[in-house]
C-alpha positions as a printed Julia matrix, in Angstrom:
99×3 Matrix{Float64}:
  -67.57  -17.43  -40.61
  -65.44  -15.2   -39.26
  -62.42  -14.69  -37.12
  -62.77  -16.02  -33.61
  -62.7   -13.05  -31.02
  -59.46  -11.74  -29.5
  -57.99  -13.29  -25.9
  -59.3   -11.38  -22.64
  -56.34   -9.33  -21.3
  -55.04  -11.44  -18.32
  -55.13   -9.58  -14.86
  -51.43   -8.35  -13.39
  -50.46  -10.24  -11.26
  -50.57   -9.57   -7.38
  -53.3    -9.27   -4.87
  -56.2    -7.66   -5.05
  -57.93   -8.31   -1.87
  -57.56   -4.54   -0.65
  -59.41   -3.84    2.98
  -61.84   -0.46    3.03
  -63.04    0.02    6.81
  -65.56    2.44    6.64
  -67.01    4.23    9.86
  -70.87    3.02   11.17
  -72.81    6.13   12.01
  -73.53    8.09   14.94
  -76.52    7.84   16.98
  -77.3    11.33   15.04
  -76.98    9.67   11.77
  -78.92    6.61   12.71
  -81.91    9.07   13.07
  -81.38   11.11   10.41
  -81.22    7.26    8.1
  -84.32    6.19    9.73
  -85.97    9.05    9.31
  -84.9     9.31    5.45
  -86.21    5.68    4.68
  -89.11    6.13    6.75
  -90.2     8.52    3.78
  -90.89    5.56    2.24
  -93.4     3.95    3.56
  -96.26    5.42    6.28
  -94.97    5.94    9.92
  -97.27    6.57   12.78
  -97.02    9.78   14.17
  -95.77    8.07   17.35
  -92.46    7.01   15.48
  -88.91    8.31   16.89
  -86.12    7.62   15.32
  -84.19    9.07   18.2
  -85.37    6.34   20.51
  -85.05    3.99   17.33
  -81.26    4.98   16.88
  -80.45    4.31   20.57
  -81.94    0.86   19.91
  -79.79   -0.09   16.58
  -76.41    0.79   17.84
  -73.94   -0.73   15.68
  -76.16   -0.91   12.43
  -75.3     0.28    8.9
  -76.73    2.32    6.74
  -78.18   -0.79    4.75
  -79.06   -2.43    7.84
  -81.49    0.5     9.04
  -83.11    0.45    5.66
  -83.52   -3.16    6.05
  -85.18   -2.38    9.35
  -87.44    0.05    7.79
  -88.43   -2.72    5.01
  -89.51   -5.25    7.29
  -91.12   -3.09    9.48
  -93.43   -1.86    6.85
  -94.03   -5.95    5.91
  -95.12   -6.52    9.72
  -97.3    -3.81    9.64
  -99.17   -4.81    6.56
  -98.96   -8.74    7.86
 -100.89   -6.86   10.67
 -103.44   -5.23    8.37
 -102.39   -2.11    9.06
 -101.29    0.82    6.51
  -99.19    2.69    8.85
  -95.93    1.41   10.28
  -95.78    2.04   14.55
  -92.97    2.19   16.78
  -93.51   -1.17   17.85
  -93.44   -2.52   14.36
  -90.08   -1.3    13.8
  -88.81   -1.95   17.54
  -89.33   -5.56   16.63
  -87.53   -5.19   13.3
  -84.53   -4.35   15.39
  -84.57   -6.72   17.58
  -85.16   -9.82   14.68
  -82.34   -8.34   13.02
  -80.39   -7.89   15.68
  -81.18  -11.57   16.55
  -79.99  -12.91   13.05
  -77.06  -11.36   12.77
């Protein structure tokens, strides 16, 4: 046995659907994301995030690192144990495509 468990407290009423607009970086801050996530996984030395920030205008923070991720799957895909430029060029440009 045993007493049955107490009611949930019910939610005040009202709304609860409260808007947070948060700033998406700066081309400086792109670079500086890239370059933190591309820690991660092997870059060529011929990678620039500069030139890769100029590309992903408009991304997030979570976007970039999504970037990065896929990149590093095309490069393996491709054999390869480094991730190039090109690799995550293209990354931008499929997500840019999806979105």
């Amino acid at each position: 046995g045993g007493a049955p468990p107490p009611p949930l407290p019910s939610l005040p009423s009202g709304r609860f659907d409260r808007v947070i607009r948060l700033e998406l970086p700066s081309p400086a801050e792109r670079a500086a994301i890239l370059a933190l996530h591309l820690r991660r996984v092997h870059p060529d030395a011929d990678v620039r995030p500069a030139v890769l920030s100029g590309l992903a205008e408009g991304f997030s923070g979570a976007e970039l690192a999504n970037v990065v991720n896929e990149a590093a799957l095309r490069a393996v895909r491709h054999g390869r144990t480094v991730v190039q430029q090109a690799d995550l060029e293209a990354s931008i440009h499929a997500y840019r495509a999806s979105r």
